[in-house]
N, C-alpha and C positions, 0 to 999 in steps of 0.2 A: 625236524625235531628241535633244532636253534630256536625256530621261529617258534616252538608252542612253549620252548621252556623260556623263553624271553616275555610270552604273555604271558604266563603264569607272573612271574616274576612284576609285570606292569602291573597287573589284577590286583596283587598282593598288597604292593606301593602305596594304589591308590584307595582299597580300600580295607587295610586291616584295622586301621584307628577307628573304624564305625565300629567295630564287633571285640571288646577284648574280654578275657575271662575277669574280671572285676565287675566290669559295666551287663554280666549277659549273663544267663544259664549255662553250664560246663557243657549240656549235647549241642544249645543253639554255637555255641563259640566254634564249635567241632562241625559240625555243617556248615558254616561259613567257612572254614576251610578248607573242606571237601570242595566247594561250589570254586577255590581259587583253580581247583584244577581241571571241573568241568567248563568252566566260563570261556576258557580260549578259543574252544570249539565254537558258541557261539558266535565270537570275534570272527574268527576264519572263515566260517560258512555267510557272515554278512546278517547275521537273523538278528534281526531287530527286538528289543526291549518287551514289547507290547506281545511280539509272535508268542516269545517265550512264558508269559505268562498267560497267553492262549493256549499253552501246549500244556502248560501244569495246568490250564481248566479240564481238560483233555484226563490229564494223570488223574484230576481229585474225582473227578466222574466215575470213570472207569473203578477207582478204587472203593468207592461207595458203593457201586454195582456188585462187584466181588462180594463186598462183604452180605450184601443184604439179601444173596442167592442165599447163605447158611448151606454151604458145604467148607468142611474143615479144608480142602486142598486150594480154593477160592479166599478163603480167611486169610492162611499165609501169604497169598500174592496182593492184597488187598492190604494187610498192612505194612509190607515190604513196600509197595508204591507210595504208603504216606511218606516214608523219609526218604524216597526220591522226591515226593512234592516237597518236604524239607528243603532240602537241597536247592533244587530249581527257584526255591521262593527265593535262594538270595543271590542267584546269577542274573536274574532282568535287573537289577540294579546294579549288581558290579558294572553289565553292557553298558545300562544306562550313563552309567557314572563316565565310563572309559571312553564312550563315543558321543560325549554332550548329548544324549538324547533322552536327559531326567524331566519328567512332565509330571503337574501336580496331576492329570490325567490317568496316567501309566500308576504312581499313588493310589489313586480310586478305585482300578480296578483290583489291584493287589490288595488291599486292603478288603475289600468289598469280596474278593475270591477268597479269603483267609478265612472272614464270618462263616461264608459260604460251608466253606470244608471240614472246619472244624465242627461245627453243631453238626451236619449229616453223619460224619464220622461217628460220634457217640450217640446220633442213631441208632446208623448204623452196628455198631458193635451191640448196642442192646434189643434192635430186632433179628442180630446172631445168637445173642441169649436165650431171647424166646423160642426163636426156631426150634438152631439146637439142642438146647436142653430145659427147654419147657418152661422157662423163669420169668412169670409176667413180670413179677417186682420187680428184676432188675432192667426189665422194657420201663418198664414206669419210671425209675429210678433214672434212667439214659433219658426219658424226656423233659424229666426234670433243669436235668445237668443240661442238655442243649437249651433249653430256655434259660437257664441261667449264666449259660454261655457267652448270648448272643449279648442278652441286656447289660451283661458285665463289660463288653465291645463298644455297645450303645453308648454307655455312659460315659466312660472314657473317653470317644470321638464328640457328643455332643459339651462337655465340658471344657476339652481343650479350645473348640469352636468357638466357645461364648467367652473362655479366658483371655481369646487374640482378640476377639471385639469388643473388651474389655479395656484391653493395652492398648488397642487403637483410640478408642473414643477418651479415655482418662489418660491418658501418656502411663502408664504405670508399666510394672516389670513380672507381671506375676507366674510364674512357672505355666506352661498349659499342659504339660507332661507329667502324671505325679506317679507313673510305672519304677520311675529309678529313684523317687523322692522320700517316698514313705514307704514301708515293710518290701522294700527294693528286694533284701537276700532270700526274703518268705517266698516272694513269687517265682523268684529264680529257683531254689528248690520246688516247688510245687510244679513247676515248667518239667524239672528234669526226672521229677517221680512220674507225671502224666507219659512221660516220652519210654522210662524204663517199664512202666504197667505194661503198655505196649509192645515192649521186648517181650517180657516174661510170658505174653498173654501166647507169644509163638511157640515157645516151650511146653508150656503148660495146657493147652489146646487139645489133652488128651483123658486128663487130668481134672473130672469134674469139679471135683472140691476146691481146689488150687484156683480153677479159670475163673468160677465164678464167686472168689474171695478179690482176685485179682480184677476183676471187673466190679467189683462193687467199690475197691479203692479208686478206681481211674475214675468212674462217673462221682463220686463223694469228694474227691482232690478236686476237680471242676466246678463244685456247689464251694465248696472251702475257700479257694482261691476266689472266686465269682463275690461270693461276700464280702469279703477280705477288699476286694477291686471296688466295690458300690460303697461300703464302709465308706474308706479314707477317700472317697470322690463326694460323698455328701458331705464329710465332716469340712472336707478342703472348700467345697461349693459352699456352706454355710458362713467360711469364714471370708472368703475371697471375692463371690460375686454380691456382696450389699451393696455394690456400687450402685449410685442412680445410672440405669439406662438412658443414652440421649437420642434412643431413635432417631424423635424428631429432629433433632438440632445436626442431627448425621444427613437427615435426606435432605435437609435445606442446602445445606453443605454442597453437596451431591447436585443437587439440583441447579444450584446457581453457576458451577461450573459448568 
């Protein structure tokens, strides 16, 4: 018992300054600190960074499965499992962090598992609509929102991408992250509305009227937010990347070493 409340307490240490409620969404701050008190288990049993985000491949599977059978007692276990995928998404880096085993690799697939979950998820929950209770348009409406999803993810990773190759090739400073820079508090709410639709959808899962008010706000928050993300990523790309590209003058570089 020393020994688990002593990693907690390392966990804590070494990674509360990543996550505080200023910088984050009120649930994301709140599963980060749930995750300080699951992480130690990992520590102890020896499981490595990469396993554990194997194992949440594992959770986001299973829990898309659940939902897309379209039985209500399947529903509940399905989205009970996304905020254990919550969770678990922030213990392979606390690991990482605590036992030097951070790889921009172990990044890749976290990131790339995150796409992953979140577009099937509002799939899923809109080919529980249909099933369920007969609602093409809000299947249509849920394909919408995961295409607008994913391209909202896209943009964000291929911009910060060109911004570091940017600040490499010109020495400049220019931010590659603009999540916390521009409409920062808009997206943190629109984070904790998508997370509470989700509550409510367990409650209300009886409730024709209510589920499918509360399911057209969850996939509509997703399109909202998604725009809101592409907006201030072209407005910021317009302004930031007129730099001349130096390819060439990069591979000669490159080359002569």
């Amino acid at each position: 018992m020393k020994n688990y409340i002593f990693l907690i307490k390392k966990t804590f240490k070494r990674n509360h300054k990543l996550y505080s409620i200023r910088s984050e969404s009120i649930l994301i701050y709140l599963f980060s600190l749930v995750s300080y008190v699951i992480t130690p288990f990992f520590l102890i049993f020896n499981i490595r960074p990469n396993t554990i985000t194997f194992l949440n491949f594992l959770i986001a599977i299973t829990s898309i499965a659940l939902i897309f059978l379209g039985q209500a007692k399947f529903f509940i276990l399905g989205i009970t499992l996304y905020f254990v995928f919550r969770v678990f998404d922030f213990c392979d880096g606390n690991v990482a962090r605590l036992t030097n085993q951070a790889s921009f690799y172990g990044r890749f697939l976290d990131s790339i598992l995150d796409i992953f979950y979140e577009s099937f998820l509002i799939l899923s929950i809109g080919f529980y609509c249909f099933k369920y209770y007969n609602s093409e348009e809000l299947f249509f409406l849920a394909i919408v929102s995961s295409i607008f999803s994913i391209y909202s993810t896209c943009i964000h990773d291929k911009y910060s991408s060109l911004v570091r190759w940017l600040n490499e090739e010109n020495k400049t400073k220019f931010t590659p992250y603009l999540r916390k820079k521009y409409f920062a508090r808009i997206g943190f709410i629109m984070n904790d509305l998508n997370n509470l639709f989700l509550i409510f959808l367990l409650f209300f899962k009886k409730n024709l009227k209510m589920f499918l008010i509360l399911s057209t706000l969850f996939f509509s928050s997703f399109i909202f937010t998604s725009i809101i993300n592409l907006s201030k990523h072209f407005y910021s790309a317009r302004m930031v990347l007129r730099h001349q590209a130096q390819d060439k003058r990069t591979y000669e570089k490159r080359k002569v070493k």
